[in-house]
N, C-alpha and C positions, 0 to 999 in steps of 0.2 A: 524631471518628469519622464524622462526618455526611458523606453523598456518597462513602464507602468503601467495597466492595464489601467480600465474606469471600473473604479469600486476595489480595486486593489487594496487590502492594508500594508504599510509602509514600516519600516522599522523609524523609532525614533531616532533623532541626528544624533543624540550622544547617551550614552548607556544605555541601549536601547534593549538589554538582557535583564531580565528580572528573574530576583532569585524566590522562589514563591515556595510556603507554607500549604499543602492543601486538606481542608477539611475531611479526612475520608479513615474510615475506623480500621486499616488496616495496617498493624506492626511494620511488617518489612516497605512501607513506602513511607517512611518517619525520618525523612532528609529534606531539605529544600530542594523544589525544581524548577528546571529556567523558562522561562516563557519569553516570547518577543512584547516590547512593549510600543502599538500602535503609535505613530506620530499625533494621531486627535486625542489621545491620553496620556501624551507627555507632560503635561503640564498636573495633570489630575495624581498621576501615580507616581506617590512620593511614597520614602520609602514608611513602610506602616500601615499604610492603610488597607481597607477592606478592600477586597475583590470579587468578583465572578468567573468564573474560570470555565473551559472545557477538560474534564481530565478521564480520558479511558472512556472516553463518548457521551459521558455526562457532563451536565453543569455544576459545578459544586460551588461549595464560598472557601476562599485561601485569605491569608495575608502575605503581603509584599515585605520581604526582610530586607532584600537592598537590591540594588541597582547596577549593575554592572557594566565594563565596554563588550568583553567577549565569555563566551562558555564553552566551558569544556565538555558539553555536550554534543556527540558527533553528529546524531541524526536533525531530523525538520523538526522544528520546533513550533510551539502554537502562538496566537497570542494570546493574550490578555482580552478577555471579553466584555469586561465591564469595569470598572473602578464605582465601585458601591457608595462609596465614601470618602474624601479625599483627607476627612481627620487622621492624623498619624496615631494612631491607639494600640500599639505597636512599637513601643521605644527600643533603643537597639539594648538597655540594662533590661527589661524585661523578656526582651526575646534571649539575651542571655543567661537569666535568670530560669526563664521555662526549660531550656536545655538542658540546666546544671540540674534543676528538678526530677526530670522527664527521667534522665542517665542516673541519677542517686534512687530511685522507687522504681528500674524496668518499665518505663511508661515511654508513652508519644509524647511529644512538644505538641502537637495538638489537642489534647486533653487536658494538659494545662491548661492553654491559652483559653480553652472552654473555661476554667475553674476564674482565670486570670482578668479575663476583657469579660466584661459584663454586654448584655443583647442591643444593641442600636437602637435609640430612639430618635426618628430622625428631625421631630418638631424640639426636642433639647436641643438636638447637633448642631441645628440651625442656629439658635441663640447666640448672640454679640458673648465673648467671655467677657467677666469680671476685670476689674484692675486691679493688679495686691495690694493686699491689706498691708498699713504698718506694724512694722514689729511689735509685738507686745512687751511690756517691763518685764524685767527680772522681778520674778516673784520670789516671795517669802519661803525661804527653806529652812529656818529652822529648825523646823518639826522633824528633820533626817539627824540632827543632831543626837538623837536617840540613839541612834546606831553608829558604832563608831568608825565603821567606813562609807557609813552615809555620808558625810562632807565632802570626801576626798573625790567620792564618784559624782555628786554634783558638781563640783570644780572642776571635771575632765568634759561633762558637758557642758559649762561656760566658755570651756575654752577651744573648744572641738576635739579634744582629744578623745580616741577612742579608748571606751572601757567596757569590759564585758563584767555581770555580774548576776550572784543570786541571792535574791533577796527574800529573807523569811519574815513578816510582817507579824507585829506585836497582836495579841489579839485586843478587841476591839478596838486596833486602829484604823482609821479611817485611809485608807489605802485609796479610794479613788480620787481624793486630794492631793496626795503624795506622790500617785505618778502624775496626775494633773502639773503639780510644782514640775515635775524630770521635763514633763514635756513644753511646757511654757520657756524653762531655762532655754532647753533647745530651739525655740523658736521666736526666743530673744537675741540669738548668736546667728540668726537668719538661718537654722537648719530646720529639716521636714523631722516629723515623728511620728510614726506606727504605733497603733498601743490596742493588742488586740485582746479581747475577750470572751466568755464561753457563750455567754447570751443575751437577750434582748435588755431585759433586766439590768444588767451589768453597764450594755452601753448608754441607755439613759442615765446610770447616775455618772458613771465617766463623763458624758459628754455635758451633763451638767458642770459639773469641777473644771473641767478644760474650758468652757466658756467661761466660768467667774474668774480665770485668772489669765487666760491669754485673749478673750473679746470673741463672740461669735463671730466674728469674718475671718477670724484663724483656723476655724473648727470646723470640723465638716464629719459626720456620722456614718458608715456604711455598714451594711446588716442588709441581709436575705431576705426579710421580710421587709423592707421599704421594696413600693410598687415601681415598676418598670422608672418610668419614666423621673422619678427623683433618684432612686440608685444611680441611671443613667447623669444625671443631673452633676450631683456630686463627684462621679469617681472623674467625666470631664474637668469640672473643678480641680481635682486633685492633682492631675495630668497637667493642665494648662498652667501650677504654681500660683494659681487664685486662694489655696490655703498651705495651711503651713502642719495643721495638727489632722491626723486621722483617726478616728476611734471606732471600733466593730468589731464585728464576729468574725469566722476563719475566713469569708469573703475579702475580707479586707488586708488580708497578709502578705497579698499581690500589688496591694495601692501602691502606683507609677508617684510617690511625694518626690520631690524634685529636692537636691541637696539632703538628702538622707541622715539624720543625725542622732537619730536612736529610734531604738525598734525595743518594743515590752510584749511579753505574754503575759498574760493575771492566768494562775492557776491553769498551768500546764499540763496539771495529770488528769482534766476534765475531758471526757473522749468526747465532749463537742469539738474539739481541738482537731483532730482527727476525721479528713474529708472523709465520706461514703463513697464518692465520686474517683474511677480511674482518675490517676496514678495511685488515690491515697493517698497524700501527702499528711504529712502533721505539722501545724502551726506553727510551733517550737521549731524544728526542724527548718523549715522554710525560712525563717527568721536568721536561724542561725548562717545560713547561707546570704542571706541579703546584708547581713552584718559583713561577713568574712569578706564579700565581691566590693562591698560601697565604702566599708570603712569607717563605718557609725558602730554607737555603738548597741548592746544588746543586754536587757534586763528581763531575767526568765523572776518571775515574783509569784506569792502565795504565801498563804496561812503553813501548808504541809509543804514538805519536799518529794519529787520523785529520784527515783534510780539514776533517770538518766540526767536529772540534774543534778545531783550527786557524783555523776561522772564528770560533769565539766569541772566542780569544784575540787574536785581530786585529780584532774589531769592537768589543775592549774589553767584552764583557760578562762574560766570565769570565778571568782574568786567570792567567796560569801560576804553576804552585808545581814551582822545578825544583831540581836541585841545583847548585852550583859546578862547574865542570869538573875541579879538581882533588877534589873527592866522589866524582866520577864515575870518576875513571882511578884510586881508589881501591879504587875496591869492583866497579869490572868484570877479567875475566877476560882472556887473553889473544886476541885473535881472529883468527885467520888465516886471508887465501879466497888460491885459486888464481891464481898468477901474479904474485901482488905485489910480488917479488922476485927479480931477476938468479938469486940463489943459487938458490932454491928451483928453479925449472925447470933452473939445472944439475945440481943433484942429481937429479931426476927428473925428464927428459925428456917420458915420457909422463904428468906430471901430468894435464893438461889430459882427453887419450882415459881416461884409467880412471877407472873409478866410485868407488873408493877408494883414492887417492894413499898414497906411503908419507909425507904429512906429516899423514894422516890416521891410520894406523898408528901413527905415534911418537906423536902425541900419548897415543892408547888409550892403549899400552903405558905410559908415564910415569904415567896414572893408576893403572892397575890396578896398578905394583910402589908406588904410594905405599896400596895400599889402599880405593882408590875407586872408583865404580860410573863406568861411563861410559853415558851417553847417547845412540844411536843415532837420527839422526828422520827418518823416510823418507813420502815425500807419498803413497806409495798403501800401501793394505792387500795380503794377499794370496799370492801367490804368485810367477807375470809375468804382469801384467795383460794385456800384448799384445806382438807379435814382430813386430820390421819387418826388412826386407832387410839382409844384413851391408855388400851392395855401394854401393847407392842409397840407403840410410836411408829407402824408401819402408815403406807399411803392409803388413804380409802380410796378401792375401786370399783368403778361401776361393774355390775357382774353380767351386763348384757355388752358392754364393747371395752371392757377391763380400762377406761377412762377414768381421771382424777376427778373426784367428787367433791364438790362447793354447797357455800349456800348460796339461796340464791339473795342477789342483792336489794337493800332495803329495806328486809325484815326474816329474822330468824321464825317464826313459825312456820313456813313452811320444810316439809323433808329436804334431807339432801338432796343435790341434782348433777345428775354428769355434766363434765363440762365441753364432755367431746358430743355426745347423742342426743344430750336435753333430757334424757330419762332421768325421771326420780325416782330416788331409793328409799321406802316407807318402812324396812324393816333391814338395814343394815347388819350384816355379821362380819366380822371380819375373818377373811380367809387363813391368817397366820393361826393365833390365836382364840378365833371366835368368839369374841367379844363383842357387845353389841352398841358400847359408847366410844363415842366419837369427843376428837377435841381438833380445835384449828391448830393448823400451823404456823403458818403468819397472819399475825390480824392488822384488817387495812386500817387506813386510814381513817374510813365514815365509822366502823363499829369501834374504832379506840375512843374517836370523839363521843360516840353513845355511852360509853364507860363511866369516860371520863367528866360528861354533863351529867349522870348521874352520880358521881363521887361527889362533885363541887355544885352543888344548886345554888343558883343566881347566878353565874358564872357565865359571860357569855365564850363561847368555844367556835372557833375559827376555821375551817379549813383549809389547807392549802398543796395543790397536787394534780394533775395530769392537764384539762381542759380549765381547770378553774384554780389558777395563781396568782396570788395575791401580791401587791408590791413592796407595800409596805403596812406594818401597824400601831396603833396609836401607843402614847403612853401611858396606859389605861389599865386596868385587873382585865386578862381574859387568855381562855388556855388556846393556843396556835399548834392546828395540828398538822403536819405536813411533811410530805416525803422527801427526801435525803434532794437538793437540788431547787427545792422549791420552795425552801423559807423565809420568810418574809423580812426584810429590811426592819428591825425594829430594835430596842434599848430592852433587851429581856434581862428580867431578875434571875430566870432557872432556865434551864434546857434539861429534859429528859430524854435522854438519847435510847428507845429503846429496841428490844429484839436485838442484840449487838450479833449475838451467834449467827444469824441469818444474809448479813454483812460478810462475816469471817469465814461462815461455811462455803463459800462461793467455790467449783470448781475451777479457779481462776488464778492465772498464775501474779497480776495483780488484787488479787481479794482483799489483804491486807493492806496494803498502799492506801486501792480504794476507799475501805474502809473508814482508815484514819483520816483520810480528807474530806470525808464527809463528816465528819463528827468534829475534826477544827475550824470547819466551815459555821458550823451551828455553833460551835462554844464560843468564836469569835465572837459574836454579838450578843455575849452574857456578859453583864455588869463585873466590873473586880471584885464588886463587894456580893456578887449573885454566886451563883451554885451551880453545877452541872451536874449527872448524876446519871452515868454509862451503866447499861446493862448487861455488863462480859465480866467475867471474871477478870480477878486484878491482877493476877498470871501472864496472861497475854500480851506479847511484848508490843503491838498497837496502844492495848489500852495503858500500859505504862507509858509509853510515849504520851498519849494524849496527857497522865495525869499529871508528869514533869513539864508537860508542852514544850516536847524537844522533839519536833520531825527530823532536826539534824541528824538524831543519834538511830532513830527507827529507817532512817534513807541510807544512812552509811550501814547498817545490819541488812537491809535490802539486797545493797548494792554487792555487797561481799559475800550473800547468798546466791544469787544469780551467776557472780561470775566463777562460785566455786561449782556450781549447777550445770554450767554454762547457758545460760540466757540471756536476750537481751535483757538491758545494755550492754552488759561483757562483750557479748557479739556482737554478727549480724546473722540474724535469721528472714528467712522467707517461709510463708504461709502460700503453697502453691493447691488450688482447689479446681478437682474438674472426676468427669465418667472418669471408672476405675481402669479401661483400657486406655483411656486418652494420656489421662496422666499416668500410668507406667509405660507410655511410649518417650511423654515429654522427659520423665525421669530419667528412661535411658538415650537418649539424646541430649541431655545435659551436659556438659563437659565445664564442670567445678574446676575450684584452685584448687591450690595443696591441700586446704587445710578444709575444705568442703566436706559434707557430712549428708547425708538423708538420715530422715528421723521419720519413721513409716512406711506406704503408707495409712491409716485408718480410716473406717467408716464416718462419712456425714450423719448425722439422721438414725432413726429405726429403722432396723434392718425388716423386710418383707415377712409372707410366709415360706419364702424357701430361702431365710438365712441373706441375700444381697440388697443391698444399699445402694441409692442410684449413683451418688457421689462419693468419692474418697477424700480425702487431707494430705498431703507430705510435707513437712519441714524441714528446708533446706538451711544450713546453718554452718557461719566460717569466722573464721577469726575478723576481728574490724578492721585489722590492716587489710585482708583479701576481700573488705564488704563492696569496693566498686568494681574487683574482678565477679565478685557473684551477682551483682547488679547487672554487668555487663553480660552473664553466661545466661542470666534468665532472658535476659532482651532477644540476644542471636535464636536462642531457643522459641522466641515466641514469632522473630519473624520467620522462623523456619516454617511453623507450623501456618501461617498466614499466607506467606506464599505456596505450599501444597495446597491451598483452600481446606484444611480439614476443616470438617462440619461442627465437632464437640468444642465449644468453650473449656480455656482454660484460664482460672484466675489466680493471678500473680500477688503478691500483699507483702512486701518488707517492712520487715520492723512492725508487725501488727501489735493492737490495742490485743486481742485475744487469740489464743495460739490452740486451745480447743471448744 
């Protein structure tokens, strides 16, 4: 006590240096920093937990990464001002984890951990933990025997062995039974399992299949939209080893599951996958990182393939699990696009101009007298999104703020209407041309179903799409209309996949990818003995794909276009966005590898009445050997510009979902 003042704080007796994480949004301070840790919170501050801190004369919130005897930090150091919480929510695999993160996407380890550690509840915290459940049986796998490196990869999860793989799923097979079985196996061998998905949708019936075969108290659900305090709930569950299985959306691709022993993404090329939220990170990606760190193993799965998993299966890291081709013309439906056939366009001429062919038609019809729902999948919501010229196929514009013109929604009698001003247009001409009729471009959703309940009377017609999705449908006659993402779980005799051109036209250097996974998404849950019946011409190498139903062979043509392109995959690219001075300051203060490149840079947006745009684009892009020197070159670059305090935002995006 000698030389201690009254009210003095004291350093603790042993490690009394903490290495602290602190909340604060600024690049250049994305290190850990030391603090003293108080003797009356020694016991409280272990390493993990939440804090309260003073940093730069503020209070902020940090986590505690570890504990140290001494620091190499020369000047006075502060304490610890609170310990918030003494749960360790903070494991040293996840704070390793958010690093390797943070440094692969140019991000903070605190942005992660935002994405990572879910918000404190502190009446959950408080709660007694659970006791672990027993292990559940080995369930029945059979059903992988379809594929003939189905067995060999469930024997590697019997036995702990690590296996990576890609899996292309038969259509309508029942897929969330099957990783149900992967993940059950694994936590019969006493290991944890991840198995994330795009949406809500997705994880109820997953988390149904994992309960029927490893026991609800193995199972545990996390999703964005479960309320504070059960999210909180669970992911402690998850941490504390009270379950063994995780099932959720991108939220849950951080879950602390204790003994690790496989990790799954379903349908990868879904940009739910793909956070909003700094760093960015992608599912997949993350995945493949907690594989590589812990040693379990990783099953990237879907109906379609992407590029870039096409890349793991050609670099040999993850090796495919497909079926036979005679499995395949088995269990797929029949598919038929326009034009593929002499006959077909002699029977119906104007196939090709109308938005629903009569071999779109017959198909319906065959379903619906056999008893079957049929499928309807149209790319936009809505109404008519917009009306271009019947003469020129130019865009109709309003001629008082040159805005795209609609109807308005819920009934065609009235005029067109801008959809920038609200003015209607009672006597339309068209400026090219000057023609005075009009035709939609994309027709939504609500007018296809008007159509289409007038085509088929007594027929009841479903919607499904934006606010209002359905889960599932009966097995019953009735036509299901709904946009690319939102249809309904059900046993359909047909799918009419239409407007395809609208999908493909995408300025999108994914259009076609996306395309075709939306469209094996829908045929997957048509009967073998049902129909399909794609609106693109039979030319286009998507819709060959779909009508062999070989994403293999459309992913490997992908992947060999890109990397002769150079794009990702082939690469690594960054998507850098900010004011046109900012970022050609950031540009040139760059300092790239060898093989670094700028690609721009381009206007954001519509440009004003004097020709500028408020923001620009540049894409920075290098070989994948040099992708964690240019990860590392945008970092240095961002905390440069953090530490001058500059005022303009600059955003960083590697490996983006869209590049314009």
């Amino acid at each position: 006590m000698t030389g201690v003042r009254k009210g003095e704080l004291r350093p603790a007796a042993t490690l009394p240096v903490a290495r602290v994480y602190v909340d604060v949004p600024l690049a250049h301070l994305d290190r850990p920093f030391d603090y003293l840790v108080p003797d009356s919170l020694d016991e409280a501050a272990v390493p993990g937990c939440r804090l309260r801190l003073r940093f730069a004369g503020k209070q902020v919130d940090g986590f505690l990464l570890e504990r140290v005897a001494e620091s190499e930090f020369g000047g006075r150091m502060e304490f610890i001002g609170k310990v918030v919480s003494a749960e360790p929510v903070l494991t040293p695999d996840l704070a390793a984890l958010a690093r390797a993160v943070a440094d692969r996407y140019a991000g903070m380890v605190i942005d992660v951990l935002r994405l990572a550690i879910p918000p404190r509840h502190a009446k959950v915290e408080a709660e007694p933990p659970g006791e672990p459940p027993d292990r559940p049986a080995r369930p029945d796998t059979t059903a992988w025997a379809r594929y003939p490196r189905g067995p060999a990869f469930v024997e590697a999860l019997r036995n702990r062995r690590q296996a990576h793989a890609v899996w292309q799923a038969l259509p309508g097979e029942d897929w969330p039974a099957r990783l149900a079985e992967l993940a059950a196996t694994a936590a019969a061998s006493d290991r944890g399992a991840v198995l994330v998905v795009p949406d809500y949708r997705d994880v109820a019936r997953l988390h149904q299949a994992c309960v029927a075969r490893a026991g609800e108290e193995n199972v545990v659900a996390l999703s964005a939209d479960a309320g504070p305090a059960k999210r909180y709930r669970a992911w402690l569950a998850v941490k504390r080893g009270t379950v063994r299985i995780v099932v959720g959306t991108r939220a849950s691709v951080f879950a602390p599951v204790q003994r690790p022993g496989l990790f799954v993404v379903w349908d990868d090329g879904d940009d739910l996958h793909a956070d909003p939220h700094a760093p960015y990170p992608h599912v997949r990606d993350v995945l493949i990182q907690r594989a590589h760190t812990s040693g379990a193993s990783l099953l990237v799965a879907g109906f379609a393939r992407t590029a870039e998993a096409q890349l793991l299966v050609e670099t040999g890291w993850a090796p495919e699990i497909i079926a036979a081709r005679d499995e395949v013309r088995k269990a797929s439906p029949r598919i038929t696009s326009l034009g593929e056939t002499d006959q077909q366009l002699a029977r119906d001429p104007a196939a090709r101009a109308a938005r629903i062919p009569s071999v779109a038609f017959e198909a319906a019809r065959e379903a619906l007298g056999k008893g079957r729902p049929v499928l309807v999948q149209v790319p936009r919501g809505g109404y008519v999104p917009a009306l271009a010229c019947q003469q020129c196929r130019g865009p109709a514009r309003c001629r008082r703020c040159a805005g795209p013109l609609g109807l308005p929604a819920g009934t065609e009698a009235r005029p067109p209407t801008c959809r920038w001003c609200g003015v209607p247009d009672t006597a339309f001409r068209c400026g090219t041309c000057g023609s005075r009729r009009l035709r939609a471009i994309v027709v939504g959703v609500k007018r296809t179903a008007e159509e289409l309940g007038r085509a088929f009377a007594g027929v009841p017609v479903l919607g499904s799409g934006g606010a209002e999705v359905l889960k599932n449908v009966d097995d019953r006659p009735a036509l299901v209309v709904a946009t690319p993402g939102a249809e309904p779980v059900g046993d359909y005799g047909a799918a009419l996949l239409l407007d395809g051109w609208a999908l493909l036209g995408r300025a999108d250097l994914r259009a076609t990818e996306e395309t075709l996974r939306r469209w094996m998404a829908a045929a997957a849950m048509v009967r073998a003995d049902g129909r399909v019946v794609v609106l693109a011409e039979s030319a286009v190498p998507a819709v060959q794909a779909l009508v062999r139903w070989d994403p293999v062979w459309h992913a490997g043509q992908e992947l060999a276009g890109r990397t002769e392109l150079g794009f990702p995959p082939a690469v690594r690219m960054a998507s850098v966005d900010g004011p046109a001075k900012a970022l050609a300051m950031f540009l040139d203060e760059l300092k790239l590898p060898a093989s670094g490149e700028i690609l721009g840079p381009v206007p954001l947006g519509e440009p004003d009445r004097d020709g500028n745009t408020e923001k620009e684009r540049a894409l920075v892009r290098t070989t994948r050997a040099d992708g964690r020197a240019l990860a590392a070159a945008l970092a240095t670059a961002q905390h440069a510009r953090t530490a001058r305090k500059e005022p303009d935002p600059i955003r960083v995006r590697l490996d983006p979902l869209e590049l314009v």
